[in-house]
ROBALUM-201634 format. One line per field, with one value per atom (N, C-alpha, C, O, CB): residue number from 1; residue in one letter; atom name; z, x, y. Coordinates in steps of 0.2 Angstrom, whole numbers. Atoms other than C-alpha are relative to their C-alpha. Glycine has a CB too. Example, Ala and Ser with C-alpha at 12.3 -4.5 7.8 and 13.67 -1.06 7.14 Angstrom:
2
baba <- c(1 / 1 / 1 / 1 / 1 / 2 / 2 / 2 / 2 / 2)
kolke <- c(A / A / A / A / A / S / S / S / S / S)
zagu <- c(N / CA / C / O / CB / N / CA / C / O / CB)
up <- c(0 / 39 / 0 / 3 / 6 / -1 / 36 / 3 / 4 / -7)
east <- c(4 / 62 / 4 / 9 / -5 / -4 / 68 / -4 / -1 / 2)
north <- c(-6 / -22 / 6 / 5 / 0 / -6 / -5 / 5 / 11 / 2)
***
This chain:
80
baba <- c(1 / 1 / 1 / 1 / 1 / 2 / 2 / 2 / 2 / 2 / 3 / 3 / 3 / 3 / 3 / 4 / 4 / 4 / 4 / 4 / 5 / 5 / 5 / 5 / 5 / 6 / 6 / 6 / 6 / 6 / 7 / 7 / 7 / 7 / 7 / 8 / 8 / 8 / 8 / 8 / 9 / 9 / 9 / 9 / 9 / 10 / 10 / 10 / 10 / 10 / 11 / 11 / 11 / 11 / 11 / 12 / 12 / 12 / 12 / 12 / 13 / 13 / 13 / 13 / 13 / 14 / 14 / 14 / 14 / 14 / 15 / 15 / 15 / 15 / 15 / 16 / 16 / 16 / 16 / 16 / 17 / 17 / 17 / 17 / 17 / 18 / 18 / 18 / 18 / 18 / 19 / 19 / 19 / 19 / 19 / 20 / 20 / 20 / 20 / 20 / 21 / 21 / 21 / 21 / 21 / 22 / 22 / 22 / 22 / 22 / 23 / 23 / 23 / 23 / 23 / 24 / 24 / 24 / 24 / 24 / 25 / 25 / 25 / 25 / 25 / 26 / 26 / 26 / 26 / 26 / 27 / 27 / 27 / 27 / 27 / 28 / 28 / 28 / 28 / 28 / 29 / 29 / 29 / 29 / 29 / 30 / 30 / 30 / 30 / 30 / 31 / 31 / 31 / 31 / 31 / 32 / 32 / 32 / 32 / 32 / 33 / 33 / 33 / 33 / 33 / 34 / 34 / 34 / 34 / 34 / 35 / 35 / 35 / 35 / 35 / 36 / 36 / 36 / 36 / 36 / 37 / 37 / 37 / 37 / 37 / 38 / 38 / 38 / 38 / 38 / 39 / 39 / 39 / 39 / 39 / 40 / 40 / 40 / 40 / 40 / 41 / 41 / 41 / 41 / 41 / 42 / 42 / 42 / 42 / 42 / 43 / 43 / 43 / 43 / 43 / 44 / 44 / 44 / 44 / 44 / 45 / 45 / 45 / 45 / 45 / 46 / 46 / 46 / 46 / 46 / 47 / 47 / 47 / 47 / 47 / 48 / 48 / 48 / 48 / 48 / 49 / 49 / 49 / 49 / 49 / 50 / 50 / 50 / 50 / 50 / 51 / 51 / 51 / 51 / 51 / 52 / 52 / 52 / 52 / 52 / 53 / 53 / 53 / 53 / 53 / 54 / 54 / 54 / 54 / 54 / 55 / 55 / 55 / 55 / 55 / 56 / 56 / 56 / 56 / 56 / 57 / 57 / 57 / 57 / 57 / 58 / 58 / 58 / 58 / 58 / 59 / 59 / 59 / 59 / 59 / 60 / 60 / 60 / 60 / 60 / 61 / 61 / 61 / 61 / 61 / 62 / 62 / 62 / 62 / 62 / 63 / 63 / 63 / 63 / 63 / 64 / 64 / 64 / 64 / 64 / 65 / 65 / 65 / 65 / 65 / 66 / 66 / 66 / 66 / 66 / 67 / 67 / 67 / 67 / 67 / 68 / 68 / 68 / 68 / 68 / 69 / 69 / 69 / 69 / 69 / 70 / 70 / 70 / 70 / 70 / 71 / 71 / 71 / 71 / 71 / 72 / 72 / 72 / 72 / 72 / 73 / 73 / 73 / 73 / 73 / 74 / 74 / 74 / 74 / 74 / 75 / 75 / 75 / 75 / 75 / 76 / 76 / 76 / 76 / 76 / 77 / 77 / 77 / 77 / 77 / 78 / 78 / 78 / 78 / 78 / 79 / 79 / 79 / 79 / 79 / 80 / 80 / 80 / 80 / 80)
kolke <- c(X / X / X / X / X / X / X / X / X / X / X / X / X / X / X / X / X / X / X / X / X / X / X / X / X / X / X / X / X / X / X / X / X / X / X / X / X / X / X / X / X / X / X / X / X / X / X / X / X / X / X / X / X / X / X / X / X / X / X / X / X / X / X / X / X / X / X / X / X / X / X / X / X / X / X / X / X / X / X / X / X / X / X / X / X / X / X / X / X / X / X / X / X / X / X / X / X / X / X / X / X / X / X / X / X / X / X / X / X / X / X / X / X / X / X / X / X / X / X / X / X / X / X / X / X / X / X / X / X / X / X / X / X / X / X / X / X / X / X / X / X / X / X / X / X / X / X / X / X / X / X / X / X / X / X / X / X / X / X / X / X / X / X / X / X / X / X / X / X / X / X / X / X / X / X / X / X / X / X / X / X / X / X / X / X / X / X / X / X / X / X / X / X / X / X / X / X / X / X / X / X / X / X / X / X / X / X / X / X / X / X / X / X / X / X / X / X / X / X / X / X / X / X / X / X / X / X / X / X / X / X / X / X / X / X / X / X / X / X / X / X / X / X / X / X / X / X / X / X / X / X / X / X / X / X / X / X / X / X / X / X / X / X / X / X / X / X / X / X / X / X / X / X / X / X / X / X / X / X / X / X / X / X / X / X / X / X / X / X / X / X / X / X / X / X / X / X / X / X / X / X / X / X / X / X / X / X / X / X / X / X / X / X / X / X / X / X / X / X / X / X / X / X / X / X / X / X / X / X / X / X / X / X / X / X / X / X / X / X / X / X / X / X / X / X / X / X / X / X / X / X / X / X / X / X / X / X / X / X / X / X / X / X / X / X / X / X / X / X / X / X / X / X / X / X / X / X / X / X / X / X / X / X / X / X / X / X / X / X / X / X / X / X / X / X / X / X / X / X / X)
zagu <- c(N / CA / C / O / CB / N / CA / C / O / CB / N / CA / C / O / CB / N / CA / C / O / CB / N / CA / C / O / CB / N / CA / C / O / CB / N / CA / C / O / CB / N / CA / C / O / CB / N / CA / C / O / CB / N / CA / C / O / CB / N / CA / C / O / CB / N / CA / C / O / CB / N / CA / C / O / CB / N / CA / C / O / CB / N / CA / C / O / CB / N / CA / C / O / CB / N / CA / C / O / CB / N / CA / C / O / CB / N / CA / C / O / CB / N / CA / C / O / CB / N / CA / C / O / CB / N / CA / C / O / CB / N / CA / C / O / CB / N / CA / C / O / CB / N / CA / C / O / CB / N / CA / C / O / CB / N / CA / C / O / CB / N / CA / C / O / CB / N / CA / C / O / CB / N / CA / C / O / CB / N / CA / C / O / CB / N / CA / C / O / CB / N / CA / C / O / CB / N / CA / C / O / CB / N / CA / C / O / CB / N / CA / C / O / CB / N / CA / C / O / CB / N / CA / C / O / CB / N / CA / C / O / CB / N / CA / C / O / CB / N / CA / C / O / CB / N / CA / C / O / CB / N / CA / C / O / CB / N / CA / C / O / CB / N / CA / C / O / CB / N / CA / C / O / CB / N / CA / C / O / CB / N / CA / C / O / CB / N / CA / C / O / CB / N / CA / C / O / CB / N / CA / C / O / CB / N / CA / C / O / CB / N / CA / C / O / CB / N / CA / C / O / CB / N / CA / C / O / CB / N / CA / C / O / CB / N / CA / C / O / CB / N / CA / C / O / CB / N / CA / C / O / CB / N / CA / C / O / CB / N / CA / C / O / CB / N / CA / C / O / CB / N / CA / C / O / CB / N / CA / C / O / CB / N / CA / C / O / CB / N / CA / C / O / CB / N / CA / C / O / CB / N / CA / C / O / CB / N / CA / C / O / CB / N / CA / C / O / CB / N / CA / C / O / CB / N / CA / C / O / CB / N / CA / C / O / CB / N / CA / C / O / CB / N / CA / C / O / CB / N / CA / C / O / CB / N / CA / C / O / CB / N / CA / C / O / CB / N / CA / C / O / CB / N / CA / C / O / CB)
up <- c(-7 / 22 / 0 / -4 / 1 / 3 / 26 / 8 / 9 / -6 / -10 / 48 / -3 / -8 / 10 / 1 / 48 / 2 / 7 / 3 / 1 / 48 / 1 / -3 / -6 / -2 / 55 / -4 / 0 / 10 / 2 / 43 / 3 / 2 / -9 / -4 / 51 / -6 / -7 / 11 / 1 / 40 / 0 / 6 / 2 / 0 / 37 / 4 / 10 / 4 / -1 / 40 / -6 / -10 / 2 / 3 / 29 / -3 / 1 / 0 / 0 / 19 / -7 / -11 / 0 / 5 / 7 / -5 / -3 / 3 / 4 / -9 / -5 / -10 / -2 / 4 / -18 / -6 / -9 / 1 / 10 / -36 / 0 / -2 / -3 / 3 / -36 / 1 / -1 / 0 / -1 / -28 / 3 / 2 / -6 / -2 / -19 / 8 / 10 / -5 / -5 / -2 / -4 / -10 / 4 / 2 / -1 / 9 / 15 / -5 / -8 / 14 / -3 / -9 / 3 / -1 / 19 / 2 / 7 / 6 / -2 / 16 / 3 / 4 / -6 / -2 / 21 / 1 / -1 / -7 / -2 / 28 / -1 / -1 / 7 / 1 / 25 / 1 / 1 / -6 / -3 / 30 / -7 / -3 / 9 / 7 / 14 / -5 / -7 / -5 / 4 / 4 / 3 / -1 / -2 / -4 / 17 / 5 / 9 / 3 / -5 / 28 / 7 / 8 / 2 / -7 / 46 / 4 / 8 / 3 / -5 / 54 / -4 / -3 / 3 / 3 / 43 / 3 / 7 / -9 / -1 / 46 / -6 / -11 / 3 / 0 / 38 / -8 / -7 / 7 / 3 / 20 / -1 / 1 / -8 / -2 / 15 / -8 / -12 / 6 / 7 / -1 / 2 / 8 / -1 / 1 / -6 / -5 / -11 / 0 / 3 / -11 / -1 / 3 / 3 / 2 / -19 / 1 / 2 / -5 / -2 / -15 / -8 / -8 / 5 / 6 / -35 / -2 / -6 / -6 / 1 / -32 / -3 / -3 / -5 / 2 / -41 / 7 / 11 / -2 / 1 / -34 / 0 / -4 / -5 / 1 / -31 / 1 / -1 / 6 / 0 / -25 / 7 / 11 / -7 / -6 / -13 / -1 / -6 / 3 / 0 / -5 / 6 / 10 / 5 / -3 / 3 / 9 / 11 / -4 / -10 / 23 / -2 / -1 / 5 / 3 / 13 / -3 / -1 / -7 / 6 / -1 / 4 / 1 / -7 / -4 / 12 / 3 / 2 / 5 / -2 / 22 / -5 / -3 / 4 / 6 / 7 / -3 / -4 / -6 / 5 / -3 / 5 / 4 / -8 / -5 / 10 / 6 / 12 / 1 / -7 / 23 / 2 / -1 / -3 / -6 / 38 / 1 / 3 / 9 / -4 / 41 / 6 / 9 / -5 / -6 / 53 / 1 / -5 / 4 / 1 / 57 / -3 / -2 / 5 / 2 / 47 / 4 / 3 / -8 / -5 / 58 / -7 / -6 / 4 / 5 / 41 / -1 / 0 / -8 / 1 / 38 / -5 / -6 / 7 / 7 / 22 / 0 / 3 / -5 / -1 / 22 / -7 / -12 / 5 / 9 / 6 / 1 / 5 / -3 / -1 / 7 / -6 / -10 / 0 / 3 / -5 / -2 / 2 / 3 / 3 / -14 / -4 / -10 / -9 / 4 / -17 / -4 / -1 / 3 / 2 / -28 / -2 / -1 / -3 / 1 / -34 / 5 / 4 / -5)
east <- c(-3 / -70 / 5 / 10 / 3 / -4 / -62 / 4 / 9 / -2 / -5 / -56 / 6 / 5 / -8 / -5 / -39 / -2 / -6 / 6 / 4 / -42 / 6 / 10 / -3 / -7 / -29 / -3 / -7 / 2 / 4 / -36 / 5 / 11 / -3 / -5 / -26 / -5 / -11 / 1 / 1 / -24 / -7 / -8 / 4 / 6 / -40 / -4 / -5 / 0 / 8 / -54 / -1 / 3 / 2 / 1 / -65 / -2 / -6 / -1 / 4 / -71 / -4 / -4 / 5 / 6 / -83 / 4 / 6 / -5 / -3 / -75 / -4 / -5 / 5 / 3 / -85 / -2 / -8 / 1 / -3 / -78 / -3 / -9 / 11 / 4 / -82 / -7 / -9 / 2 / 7 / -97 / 1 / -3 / -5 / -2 / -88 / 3 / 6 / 4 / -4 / -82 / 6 / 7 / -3 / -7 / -65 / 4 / 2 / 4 / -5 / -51 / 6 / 8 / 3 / -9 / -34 / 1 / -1 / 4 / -6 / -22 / 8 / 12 / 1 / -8 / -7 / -1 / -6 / 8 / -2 / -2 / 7 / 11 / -1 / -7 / 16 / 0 / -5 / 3 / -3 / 25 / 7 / 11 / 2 / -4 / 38 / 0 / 5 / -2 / 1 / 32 / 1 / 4 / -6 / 0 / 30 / 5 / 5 / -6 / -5 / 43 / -4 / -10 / 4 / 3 / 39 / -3 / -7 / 4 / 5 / 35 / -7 / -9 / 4 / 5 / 22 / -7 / -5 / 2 / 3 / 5 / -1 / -2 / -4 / 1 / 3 / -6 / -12 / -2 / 5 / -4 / -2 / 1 / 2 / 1 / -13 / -3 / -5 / -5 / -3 / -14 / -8 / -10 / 8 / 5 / -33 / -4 / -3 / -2 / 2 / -42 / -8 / -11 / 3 / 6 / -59 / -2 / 2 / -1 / 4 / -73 / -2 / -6 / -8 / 2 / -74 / 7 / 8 / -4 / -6 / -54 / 4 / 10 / -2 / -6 / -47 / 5 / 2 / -4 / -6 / -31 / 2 / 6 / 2 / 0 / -33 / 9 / 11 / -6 / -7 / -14 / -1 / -5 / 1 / 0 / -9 / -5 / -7 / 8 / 6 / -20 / 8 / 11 / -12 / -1 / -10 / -3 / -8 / 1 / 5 / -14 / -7 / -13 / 7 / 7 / -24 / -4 / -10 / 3 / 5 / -31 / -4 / -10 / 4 / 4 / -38 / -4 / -10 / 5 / 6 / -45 / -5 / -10 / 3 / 5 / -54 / -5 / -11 / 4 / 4 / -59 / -3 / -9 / 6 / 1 / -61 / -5 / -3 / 3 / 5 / -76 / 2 / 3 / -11 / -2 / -71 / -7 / -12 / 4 / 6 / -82 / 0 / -4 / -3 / -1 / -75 / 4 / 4 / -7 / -4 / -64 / -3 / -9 / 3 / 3 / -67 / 3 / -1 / 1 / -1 / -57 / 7 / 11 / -8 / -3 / -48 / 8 / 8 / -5 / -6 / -28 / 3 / 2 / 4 / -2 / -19 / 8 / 12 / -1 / -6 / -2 / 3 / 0 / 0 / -3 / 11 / 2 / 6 / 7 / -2 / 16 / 6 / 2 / -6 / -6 / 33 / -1 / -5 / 5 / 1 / 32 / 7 / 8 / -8 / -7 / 51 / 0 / -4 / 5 / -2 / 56 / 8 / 11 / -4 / -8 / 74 / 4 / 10 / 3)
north <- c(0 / 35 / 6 / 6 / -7 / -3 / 49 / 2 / 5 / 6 / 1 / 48 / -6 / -9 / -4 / 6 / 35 / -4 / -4 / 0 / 6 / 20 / -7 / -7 / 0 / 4 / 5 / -7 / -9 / -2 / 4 / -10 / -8 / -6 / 2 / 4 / -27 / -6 / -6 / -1 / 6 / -43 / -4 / -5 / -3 / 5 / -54 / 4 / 3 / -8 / -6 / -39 / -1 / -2 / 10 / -2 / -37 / 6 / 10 / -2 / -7 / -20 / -1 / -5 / 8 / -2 / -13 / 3 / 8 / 5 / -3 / -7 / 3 / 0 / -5 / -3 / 5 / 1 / 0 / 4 / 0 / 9 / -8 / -8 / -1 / 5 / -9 / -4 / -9 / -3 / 3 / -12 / -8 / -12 / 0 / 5 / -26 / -1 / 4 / -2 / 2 / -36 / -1 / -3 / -5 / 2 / -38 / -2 / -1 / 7 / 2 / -46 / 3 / 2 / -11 / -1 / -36 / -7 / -10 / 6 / 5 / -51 / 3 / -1 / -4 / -2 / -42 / 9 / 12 / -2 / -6 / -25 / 0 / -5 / 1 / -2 / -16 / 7 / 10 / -2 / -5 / -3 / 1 / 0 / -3 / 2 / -3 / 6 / 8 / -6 / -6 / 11 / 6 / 10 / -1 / -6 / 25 / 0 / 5 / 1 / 2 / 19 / -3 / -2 / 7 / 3 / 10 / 4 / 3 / -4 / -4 / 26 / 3 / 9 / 7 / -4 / 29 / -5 / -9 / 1 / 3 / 21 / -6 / -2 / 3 / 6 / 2 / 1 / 2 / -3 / -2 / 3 / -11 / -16 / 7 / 5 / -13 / -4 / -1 / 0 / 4 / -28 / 0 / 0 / -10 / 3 / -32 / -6 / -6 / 2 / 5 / -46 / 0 / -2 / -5 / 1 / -46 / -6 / -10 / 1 / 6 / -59 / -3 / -8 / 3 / 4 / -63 / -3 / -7 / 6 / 5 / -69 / 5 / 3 / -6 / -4 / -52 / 3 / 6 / 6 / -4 / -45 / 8 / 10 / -3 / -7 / -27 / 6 / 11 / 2 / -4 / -24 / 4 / 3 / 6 / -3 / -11 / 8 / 11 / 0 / -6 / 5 / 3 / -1 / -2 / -3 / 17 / 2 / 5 / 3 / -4 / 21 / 5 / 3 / 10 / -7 / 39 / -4 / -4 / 8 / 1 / 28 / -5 / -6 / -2 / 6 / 14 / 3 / 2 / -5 / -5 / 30 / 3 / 4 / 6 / -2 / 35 / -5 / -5 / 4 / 3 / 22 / -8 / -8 / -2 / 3 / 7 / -1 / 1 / 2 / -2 / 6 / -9 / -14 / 4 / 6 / -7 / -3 / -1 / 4 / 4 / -22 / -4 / -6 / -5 / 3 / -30 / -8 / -11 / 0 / 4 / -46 / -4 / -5 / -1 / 6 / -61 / -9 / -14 / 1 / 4 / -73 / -6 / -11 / -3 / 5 / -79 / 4 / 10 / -1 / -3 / -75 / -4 / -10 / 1 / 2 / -77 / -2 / 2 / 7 / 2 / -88 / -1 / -2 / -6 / 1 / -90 / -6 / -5 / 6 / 7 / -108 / -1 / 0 / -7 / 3 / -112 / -5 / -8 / -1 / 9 / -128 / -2 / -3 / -1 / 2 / -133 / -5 / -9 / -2 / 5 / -146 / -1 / 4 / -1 / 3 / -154 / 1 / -1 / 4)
***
């Protein structure tokens, strides 16, 4: 992939190197700063944990499948 590419939470894409689907569970802005465009955390369909893609590295490596309708929440479990 190599045009920009805006990838938003719970999309899924095609990940090459691995010959795998995968869901953006999160987007950030943290690394490049907020004016930068939004790079993004993936998650593989076998349950791996790929980490973050930069904006460039999401346009390269990344091909967009389209929304999956599912969105990823962190829930807390306090105790004491």
């Amino acid at each position: 992939m190599d045009s920009p590419q805006d990838l938003p939470a719970g999309h899924a894409v095609f990940y090459a190197r691995e010959q795998s689907v995968g869901i953006i569970y999160e987007t950030y802005t943290f690394v490049d700063g907020p004016a930068a465009r939004p790079g993004v955390s993936l998650l593989l369909a076998d349950g791996r944990n790929l980490g973050g893609f930069s904006a460039q590295e999401a346009d390269r490596f990344l091909q967009p499948l389209g929304d999956t309708g599912l969105h990823y929440t962190l829930d807390f479990i306090r105790t004491g």
